[in-house]
C-alpha positions in Angstrom: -43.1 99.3 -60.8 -46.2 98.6 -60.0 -46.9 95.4 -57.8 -50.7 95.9 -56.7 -51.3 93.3 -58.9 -49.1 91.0 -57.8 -50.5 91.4 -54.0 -52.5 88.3 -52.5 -55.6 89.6 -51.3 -56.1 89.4 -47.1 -58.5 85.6 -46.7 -61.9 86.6 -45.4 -62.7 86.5 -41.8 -64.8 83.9 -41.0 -67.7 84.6 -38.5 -65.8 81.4 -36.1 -62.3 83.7 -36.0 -64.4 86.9 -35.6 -66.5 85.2 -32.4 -63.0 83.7 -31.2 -61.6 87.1 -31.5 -64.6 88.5 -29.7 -64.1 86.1 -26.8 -60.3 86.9 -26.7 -60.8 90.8 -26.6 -63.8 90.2 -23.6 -61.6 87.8 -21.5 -58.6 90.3 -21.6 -61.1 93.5 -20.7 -62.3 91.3 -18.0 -58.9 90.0 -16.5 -57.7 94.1 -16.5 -61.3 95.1 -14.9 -61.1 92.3 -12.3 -57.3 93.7 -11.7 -58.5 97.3 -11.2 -61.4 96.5 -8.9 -58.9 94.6 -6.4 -57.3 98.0 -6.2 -60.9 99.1 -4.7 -61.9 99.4 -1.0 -65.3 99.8 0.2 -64.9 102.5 2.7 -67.8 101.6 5.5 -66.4 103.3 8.3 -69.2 105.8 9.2 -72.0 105.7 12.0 -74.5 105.7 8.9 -73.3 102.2 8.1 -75.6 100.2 10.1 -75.4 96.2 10.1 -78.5 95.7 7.8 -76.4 98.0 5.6 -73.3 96.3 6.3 -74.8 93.0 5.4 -75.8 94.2 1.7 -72.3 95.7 1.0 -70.6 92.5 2.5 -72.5 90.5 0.0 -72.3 93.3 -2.7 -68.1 93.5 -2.1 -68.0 89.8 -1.7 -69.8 89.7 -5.6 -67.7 92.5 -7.0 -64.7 90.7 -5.3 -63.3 93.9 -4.0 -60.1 94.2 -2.8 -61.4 95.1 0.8 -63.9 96.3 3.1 -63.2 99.1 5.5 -65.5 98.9 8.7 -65.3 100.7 12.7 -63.9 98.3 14.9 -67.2 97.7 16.4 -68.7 95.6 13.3 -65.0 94.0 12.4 -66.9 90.7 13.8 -70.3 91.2 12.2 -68.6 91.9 8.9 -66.1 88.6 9.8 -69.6 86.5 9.5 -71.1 88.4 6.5 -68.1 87.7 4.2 -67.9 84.3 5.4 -64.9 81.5 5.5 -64.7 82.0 1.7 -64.5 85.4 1.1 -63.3 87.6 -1.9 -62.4 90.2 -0.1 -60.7 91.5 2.5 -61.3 92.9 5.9 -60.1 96.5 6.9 -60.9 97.8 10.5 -60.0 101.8 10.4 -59.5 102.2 14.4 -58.8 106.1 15.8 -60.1 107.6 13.4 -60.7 110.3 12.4 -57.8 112.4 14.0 -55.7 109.6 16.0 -56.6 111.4 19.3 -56.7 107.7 21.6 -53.5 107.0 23.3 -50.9 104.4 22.4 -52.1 102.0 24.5 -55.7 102.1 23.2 -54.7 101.9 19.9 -52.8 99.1 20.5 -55.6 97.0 22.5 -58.1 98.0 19.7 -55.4 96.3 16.6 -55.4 93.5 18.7 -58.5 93.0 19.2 -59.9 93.7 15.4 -57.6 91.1 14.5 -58.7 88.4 16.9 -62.8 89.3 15.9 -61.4 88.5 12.0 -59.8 91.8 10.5 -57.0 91.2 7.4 -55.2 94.6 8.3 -55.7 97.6 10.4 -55.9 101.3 9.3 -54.8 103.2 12.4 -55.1 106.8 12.1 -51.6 108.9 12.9 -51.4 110.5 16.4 -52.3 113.9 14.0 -51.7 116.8 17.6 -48.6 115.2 17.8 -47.1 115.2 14.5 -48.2 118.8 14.0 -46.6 119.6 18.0 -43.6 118.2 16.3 -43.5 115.4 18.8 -42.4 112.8 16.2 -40.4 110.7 19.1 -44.1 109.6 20.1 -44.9 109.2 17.3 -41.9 107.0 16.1 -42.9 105.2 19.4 -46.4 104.6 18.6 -45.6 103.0 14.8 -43.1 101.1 17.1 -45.8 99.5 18.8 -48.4 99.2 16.3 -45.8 97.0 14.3 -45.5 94.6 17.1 -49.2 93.9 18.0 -50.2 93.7 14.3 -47.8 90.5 14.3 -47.8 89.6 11.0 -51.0 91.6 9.5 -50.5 94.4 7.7 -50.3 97.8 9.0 -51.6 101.0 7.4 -51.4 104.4 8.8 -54.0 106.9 7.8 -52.2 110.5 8.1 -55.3 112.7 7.3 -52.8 114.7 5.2 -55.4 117.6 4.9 -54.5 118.9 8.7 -50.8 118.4 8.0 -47.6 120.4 6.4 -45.5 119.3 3.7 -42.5 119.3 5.8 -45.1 117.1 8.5 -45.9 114.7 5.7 -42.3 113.5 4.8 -41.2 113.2 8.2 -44.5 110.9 9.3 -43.9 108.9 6.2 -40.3 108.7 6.8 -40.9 107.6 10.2 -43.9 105.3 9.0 -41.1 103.9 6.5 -38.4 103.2 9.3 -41.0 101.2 11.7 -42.0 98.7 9.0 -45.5 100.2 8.4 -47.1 98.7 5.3 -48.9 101.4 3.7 -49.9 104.7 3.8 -53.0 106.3 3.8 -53.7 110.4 2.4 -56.7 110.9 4.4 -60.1 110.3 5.3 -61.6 112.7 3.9 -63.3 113.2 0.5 -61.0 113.1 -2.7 -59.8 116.7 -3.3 -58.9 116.4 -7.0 -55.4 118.3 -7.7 -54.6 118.4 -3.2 -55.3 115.0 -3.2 -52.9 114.2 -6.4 -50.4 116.1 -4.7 -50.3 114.4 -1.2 -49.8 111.2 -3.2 -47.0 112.6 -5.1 -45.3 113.8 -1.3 -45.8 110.6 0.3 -44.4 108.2 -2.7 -41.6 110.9 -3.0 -41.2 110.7 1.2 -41.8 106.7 1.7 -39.5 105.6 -1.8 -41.6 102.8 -2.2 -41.2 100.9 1.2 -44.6 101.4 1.5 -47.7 101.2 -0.7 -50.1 104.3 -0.5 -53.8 104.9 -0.3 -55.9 107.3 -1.6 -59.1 108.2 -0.1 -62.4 109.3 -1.0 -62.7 108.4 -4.9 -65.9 109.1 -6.7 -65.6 107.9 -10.5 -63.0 105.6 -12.5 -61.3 108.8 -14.0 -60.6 110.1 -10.2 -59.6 106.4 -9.7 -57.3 106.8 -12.6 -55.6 110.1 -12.0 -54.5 108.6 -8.2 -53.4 105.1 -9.7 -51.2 106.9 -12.3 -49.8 109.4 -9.6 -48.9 106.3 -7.6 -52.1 105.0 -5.5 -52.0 101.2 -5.5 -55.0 101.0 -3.2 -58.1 103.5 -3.4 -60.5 103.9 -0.8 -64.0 104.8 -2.0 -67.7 105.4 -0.4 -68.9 104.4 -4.2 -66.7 101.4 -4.6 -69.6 99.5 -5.7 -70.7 101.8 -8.5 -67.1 102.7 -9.8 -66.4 98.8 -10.0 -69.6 98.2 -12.0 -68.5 101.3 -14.0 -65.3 99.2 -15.1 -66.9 96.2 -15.6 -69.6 98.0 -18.0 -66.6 99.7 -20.0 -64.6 96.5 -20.2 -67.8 94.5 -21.3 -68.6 97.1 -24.2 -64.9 98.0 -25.0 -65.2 95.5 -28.0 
């Protein structure tokens, strides 16, 4: 039988609900682009970074509200000022980097002191000879003691994945794991699309999510993607900036 007939016909939209609807759909773009961007951190750490540049990408991070940004220990206290008491975003200070080559005890003296001149965490990059000498008591014993003197900051240890083995990888991470570290970083180095994807797939696999991991070196929100859905949680970037005015463009326009 046929019913068509006996169908009420949908009420007409009003241009009120449609606007209302219109504000809905923009707020929850917004609220997923705002959690995306926290993901982002503006990677700084390079001799080119000078402080008039530092200042601008301070202020820039600080309007994005980016989830951090990632300076040399030099300009940890310059940076401190620029973001100011009522920053939005964090403050990373990558120490040893970019192969880990200081010894323990410089390491430690330079966590301790990024933290007093205002750094949120430190990103200490791995004693790299060691690990690949296969000297992992020294390193166990360097974690060991980073732990301590970040007190209660977080830790992250940059393993420049790129110089290492698989078979290195899992045993750092493990290691990293054991001594309480709080994340783990693939590299320094630019992202290296399908190496890249699988050094975040080895470390998740190797830490079993006692720590968070890191990818470096992202250039664009589908790169940002593809290392989120792999099992990134943070991503390190040089165009941090740009890819989070990316998001917010799509999210503004995805109406």
């Amino acid at each position: 039988m046929d019913t068509t007939a006996n169908t009420p016909n949908a009420a007409p939209v009003s241009q009120s609900e449609k606007l209302l609807y219109s504000q809905f759909r923009r707020k929850i773009n917004a609220e997923a682009a705002r959690s995306q961007i926290k993901k982002l951190e503006y990677d700084l750490a390079t001799v080119k970074a000078g402080l008039n540049y530092l200042k601008t990408a301070c202020a820039d991070a600080n309007s994005l509200e980016l989830g951090a940004v990632c300076v040399l220990p030099c300009f940890v206290k310059n940076c401190s000022t620029y973001l100011g008491a009522q920053k939005k975003c964090g403050l990373v200070a990558c120490i040893s980097s970019p192969h880990g080559g200081d010894a323990t005890t410089i390491k430690v003296k330079a966590v301790k002191r990024a933290l007093n001149d205002g750094a949120d965490e430190v990103e200490v990059t791995a004693p790299v000879a060691h690990i690949r000498d296969g000297n992992f008591s020294y390193v166990k014993k360097e974690f060991k003691k980073l732990r301590k003197a970040t007190r209660n900051k977080s830790l992250r240890i940059d393993l420049e994945c790129n110089l290492l083995s698989h078979e290195q990888i899992v045993r750092a991470c493990g290691i990293a794991a054991d001594c309480g570290v709080n994340s783990v970083k693939t590299s320094s180095s630019a992202y290296s699309g399908g190496n890249e994807i699988e050094r975040i797939s080895e470390i998740k696999s190797a830490v079993k999510d006692r720590c968070t991991i890191k990818a470096e070196g992202v250039a664009t929100v589908l790169e940002m993607s593809s290392a989120i859905d792999m099992g990134a949680s943070v991503i390190g970037s040089k165009n941090a900036a740009d890819v989070a005015r990316a998001i917010l463009t799509a999210a503004d326009t995805d109406l």
